[in-house]
VOTORNU-535789 format. One record per residue (C-alpha): residue number from 1; residue in three letters; x, y, z. Coordinates in steps of 0.05 Angstrom, whole numbers. Each point is the difference from the previous one (the first is absolute). Layout:
     k     r        X        Y        Z
   NUM   ALA        X        Y        Z
...
This chain:
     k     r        X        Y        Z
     1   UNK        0        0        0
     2   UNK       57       37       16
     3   UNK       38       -7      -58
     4   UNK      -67       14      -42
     5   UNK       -5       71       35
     6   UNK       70        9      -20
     7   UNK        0       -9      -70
     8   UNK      -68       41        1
     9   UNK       31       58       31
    10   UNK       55        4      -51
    11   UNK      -38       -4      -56
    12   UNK      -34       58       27
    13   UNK       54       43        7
    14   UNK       31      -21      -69
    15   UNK      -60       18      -30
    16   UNK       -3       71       46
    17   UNK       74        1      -26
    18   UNK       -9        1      -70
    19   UNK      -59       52        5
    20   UNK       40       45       25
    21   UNK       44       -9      -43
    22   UNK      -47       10      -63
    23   UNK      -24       68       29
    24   UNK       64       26       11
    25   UNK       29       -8      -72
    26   UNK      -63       29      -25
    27   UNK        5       65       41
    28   UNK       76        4      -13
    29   UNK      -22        8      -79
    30   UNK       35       63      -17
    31   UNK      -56       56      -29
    32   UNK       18       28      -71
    33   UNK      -22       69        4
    34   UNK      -41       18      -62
    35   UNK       41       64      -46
    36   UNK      -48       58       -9
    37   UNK      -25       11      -68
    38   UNK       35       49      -47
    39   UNK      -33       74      -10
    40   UNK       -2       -3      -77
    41   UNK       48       53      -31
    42   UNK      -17       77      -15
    43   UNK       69       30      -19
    44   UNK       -3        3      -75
    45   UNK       42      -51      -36
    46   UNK       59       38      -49
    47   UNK      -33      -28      -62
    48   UNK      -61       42       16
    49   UNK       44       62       18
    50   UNK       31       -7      -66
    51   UNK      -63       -5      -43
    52   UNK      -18       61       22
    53   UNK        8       48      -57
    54   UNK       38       66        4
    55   UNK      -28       62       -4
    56   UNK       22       79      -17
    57   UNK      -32       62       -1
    58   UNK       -9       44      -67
    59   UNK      -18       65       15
    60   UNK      -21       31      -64
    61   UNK      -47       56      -33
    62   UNK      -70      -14      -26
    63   UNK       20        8      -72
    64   UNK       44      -65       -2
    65   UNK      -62      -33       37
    66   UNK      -64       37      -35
    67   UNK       41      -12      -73
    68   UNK        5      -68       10
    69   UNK       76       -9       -5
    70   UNK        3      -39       70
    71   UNK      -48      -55      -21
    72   UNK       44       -5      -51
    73   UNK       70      -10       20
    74   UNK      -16      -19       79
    75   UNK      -25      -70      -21
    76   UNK       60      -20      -37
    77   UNK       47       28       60
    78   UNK      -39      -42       45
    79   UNK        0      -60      -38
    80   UNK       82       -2      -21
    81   UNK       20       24       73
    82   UNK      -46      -31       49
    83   UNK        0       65       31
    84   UNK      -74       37       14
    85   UNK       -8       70      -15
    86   UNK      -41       47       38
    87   UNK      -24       56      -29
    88   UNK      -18       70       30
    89   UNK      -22       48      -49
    90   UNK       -1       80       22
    91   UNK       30       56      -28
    92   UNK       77        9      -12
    93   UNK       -3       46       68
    94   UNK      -38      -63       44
    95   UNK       46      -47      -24
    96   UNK       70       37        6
    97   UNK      -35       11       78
    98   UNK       -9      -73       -1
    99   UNK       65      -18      -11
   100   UNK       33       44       50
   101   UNK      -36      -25       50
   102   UNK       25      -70      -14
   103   UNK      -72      -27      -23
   104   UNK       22      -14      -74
   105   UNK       53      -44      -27
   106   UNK        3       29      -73
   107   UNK      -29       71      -38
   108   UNK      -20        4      -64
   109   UNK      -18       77        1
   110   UNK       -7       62      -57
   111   UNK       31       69       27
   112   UNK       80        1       -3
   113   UNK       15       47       51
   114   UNK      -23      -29       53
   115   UNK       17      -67      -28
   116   UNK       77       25        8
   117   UNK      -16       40       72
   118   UNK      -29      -71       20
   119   UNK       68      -26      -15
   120   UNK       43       70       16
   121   UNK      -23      -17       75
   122   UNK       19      -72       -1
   123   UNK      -70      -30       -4
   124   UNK       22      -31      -62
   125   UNK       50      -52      -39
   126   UNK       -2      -23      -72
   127   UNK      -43       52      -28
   128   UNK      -10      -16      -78
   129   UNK      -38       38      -59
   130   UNK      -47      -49      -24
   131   UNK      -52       25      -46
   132   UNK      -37       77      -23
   133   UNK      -69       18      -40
   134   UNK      -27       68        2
   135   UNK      -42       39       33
   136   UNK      -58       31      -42
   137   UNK      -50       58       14
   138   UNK      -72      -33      -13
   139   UNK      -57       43        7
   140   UNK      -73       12      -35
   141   UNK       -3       -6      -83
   142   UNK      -25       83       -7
   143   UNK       60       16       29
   144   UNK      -20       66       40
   145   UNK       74       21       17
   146   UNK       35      -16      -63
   147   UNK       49      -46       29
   148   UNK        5      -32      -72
   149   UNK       27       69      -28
   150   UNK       48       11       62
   151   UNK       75      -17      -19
   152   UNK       26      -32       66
   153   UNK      -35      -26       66
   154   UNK       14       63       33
   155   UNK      -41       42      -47
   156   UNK      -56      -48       -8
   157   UNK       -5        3       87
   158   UNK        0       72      -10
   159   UNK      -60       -4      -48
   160   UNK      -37      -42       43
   161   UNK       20       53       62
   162   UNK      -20       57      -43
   163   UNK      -72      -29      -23
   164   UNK      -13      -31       63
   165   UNK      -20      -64      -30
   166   UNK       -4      -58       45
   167   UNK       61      -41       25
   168   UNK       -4      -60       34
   169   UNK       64       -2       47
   170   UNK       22      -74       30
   171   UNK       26       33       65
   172   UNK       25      -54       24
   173   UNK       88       12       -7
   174   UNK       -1      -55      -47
   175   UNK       44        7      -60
   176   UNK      -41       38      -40
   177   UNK      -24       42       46
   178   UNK       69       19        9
   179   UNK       11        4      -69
   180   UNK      -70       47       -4
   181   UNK       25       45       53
   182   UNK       59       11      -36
   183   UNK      -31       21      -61
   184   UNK      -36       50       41
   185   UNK       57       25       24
   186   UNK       37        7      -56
   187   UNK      -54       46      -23
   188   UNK        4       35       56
   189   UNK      -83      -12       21
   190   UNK      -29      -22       58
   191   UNK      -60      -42      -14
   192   UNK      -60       11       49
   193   UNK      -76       21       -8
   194   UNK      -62      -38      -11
   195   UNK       35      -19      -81
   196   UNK       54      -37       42
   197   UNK      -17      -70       32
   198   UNK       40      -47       38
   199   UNK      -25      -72       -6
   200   UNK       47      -38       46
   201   UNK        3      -58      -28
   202   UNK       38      -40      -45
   203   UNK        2       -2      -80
   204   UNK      -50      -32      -25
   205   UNK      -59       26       52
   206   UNK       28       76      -14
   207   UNK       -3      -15      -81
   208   UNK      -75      -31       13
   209   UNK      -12       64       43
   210   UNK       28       44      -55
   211   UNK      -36      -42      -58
   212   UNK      -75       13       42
   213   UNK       16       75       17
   214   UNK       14       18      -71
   215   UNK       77       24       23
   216   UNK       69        6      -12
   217   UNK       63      -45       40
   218   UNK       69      -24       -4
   219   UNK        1      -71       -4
   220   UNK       54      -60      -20
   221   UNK       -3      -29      -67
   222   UNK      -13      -68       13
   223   UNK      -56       13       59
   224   UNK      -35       43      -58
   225   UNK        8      -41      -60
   226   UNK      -29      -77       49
   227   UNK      -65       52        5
   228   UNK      -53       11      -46
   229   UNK      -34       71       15
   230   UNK      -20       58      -35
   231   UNK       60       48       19
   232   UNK       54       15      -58
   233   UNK       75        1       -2
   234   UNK        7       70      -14
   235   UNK       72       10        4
   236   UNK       72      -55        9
   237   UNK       64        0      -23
   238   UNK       22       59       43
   239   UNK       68       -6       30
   240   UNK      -35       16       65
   241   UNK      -46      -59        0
   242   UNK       55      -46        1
   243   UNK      -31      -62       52
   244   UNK       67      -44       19
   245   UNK       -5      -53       48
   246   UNK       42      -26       52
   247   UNK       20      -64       44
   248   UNK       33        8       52
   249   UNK       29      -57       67
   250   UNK      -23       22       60
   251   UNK       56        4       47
   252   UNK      -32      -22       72
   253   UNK      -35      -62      -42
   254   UNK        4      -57       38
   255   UNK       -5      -41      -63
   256   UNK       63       29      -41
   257   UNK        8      -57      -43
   258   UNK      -70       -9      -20
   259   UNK       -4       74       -1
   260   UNK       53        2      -59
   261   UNK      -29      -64      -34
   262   UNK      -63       41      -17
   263   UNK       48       54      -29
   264   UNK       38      -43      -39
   265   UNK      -61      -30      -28
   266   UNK      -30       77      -21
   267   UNK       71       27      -23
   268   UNK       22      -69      -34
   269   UNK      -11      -27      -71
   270   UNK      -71      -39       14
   271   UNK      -31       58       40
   272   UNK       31       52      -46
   273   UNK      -35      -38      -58
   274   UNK      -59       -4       33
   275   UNK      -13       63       19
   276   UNK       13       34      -69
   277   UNK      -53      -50      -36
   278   UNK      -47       12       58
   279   UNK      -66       36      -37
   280   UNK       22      -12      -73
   281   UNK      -52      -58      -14
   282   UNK      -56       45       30
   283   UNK       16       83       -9
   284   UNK       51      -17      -63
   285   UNK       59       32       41
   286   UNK       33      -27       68
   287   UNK      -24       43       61
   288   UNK       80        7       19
   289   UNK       54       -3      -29
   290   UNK       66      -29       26
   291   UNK       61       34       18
   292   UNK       42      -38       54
   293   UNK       58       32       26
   294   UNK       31        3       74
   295   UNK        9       66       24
């Protein structure tokens, strides 16, 4: 009986033994701690930095714009360089501002002096002749003043002065508004009464403005010539009414070498070409014609 007891006893605590022994290799397990997941990327990867096209700013007048020469030349610049062109169109006197305040890569502008005081005062680099046209005084077909008699653009001013015919002014210090207030000058008048009207505005609203109020203005060849209106040419060819246009590198551009791309493209063989066919197929003669030449 003994004996039996025994053997009972240690089978109990073999078996109390080996339970232990299960338990503790199963709590010993070591615990694999799980790895957070991964926030998903948001820095931009360099291939999508790089297609990101390039951009520069064109400050310009409204003739290159309202004439129609930009849609024609921009495209192809675009296209061979990659690079996008922006394009703000004001008068010579806007743009010149523009791009001495650092808010213009490139001007394409249409009154020499300042074009050289823009560069006299180190606003400017690489400042190229790139293309001229004329200016022509438009005006009603009776001709009140006789401008179409008057030898030179300061006598036909002084004929409009004298009859008090209406002028429509652009006022705005674009290029031909310089170029107006020169003539004015030159004849020694100072234009002002209810005959003399400042529009404000660019070419092609002042010609439509001239065109509905039956009156005279100074306007570009090529604005004049993409416009059908009632208003004749009544006189061009005067010395005076030379138009020439310039291109010139803004200095503080922080985009020099797309900056002189776009130059090289309007001063170089293909742009060159290009602007002196520009009009032919449609008005018989090109708009401009081209003359580059560094200064």
């Amino acid at each position: 009986m003994m004996k039996r007891s025994l053997s009972l006893l240690s089978f109990l605590m073999l078996a109390v033994t080996f339970a232990l022994s299960a338990c503790s290799t199963a709590t010993t397990q070591p615990v694999v701690p799980q790895q957070p997941a991964q926030p998903a990327s948001t820095a931009p990867s360099d291939q999508g930095a790089a297609s990101q096209p390039k951009e520069i700013t064109l400050a310009t007048t409204t003739s290159t714009q309202d004439s129609g020469l930009l849609d024609e030349l921009l495209p192809v610049f675009e296209q061979k360089s990659g690079i996008k062109v922006k394009v703000v169109a004001v008068g010579t006197g806007q743009a010149i501002k523009l791009g001495e305040d650092g808010n213009a890569d490139v001007l394409l502008v249409h009154s020499r002096k300042a074009e050289d005081e823009f560069v006299a005062k180190g606003f400017g680099i690489n400042a190229y002749d790139v293309m001229y046209n004329q200016f022509y005084i438009v005006g009603p077909a009776d001709d009140p003043a006789g401008v179409k008699t008057a030898k030179t653009s300061t006598d036909a001013f002084s004929a409009i002065a004298a009859k008090k015919a209406p002028f429509i002014s652009r006022g705005d210090d674009s290029g031909t508004d310089k170029k107006e207030k020169s003539i004015w000058q030159a004849a020694k008048i100072k234009p002002e009464g209810d005959w003399y009207l400042s529009s404000g505005q660019g070419m092609g609203a002042t010609l439509q403005m001239a065109d509905e109020k039956n009156s005279y203005t100074l306007t570009d060849e090529a604005t004049f010539l993409s416009r059908k209106m009632n208003l004749q040419i009544l006189m061009k060819g005067d010395k005076s009414l030379l138009n020439p246009y310039g291109i010139i590198q803004v200095k503080s551009s922080q985009k020099p070498d797309e900056g002189m791309q776009l130059i090289q493209f309007f001063v170089g063989e293909e742009g060159q070409k290009r602007i002196g066919a520009f009009g032919q197929d449609k008005y018989g003669k090109g708009l401009f014609v081209p003359n580059a030449k560094k200064r």
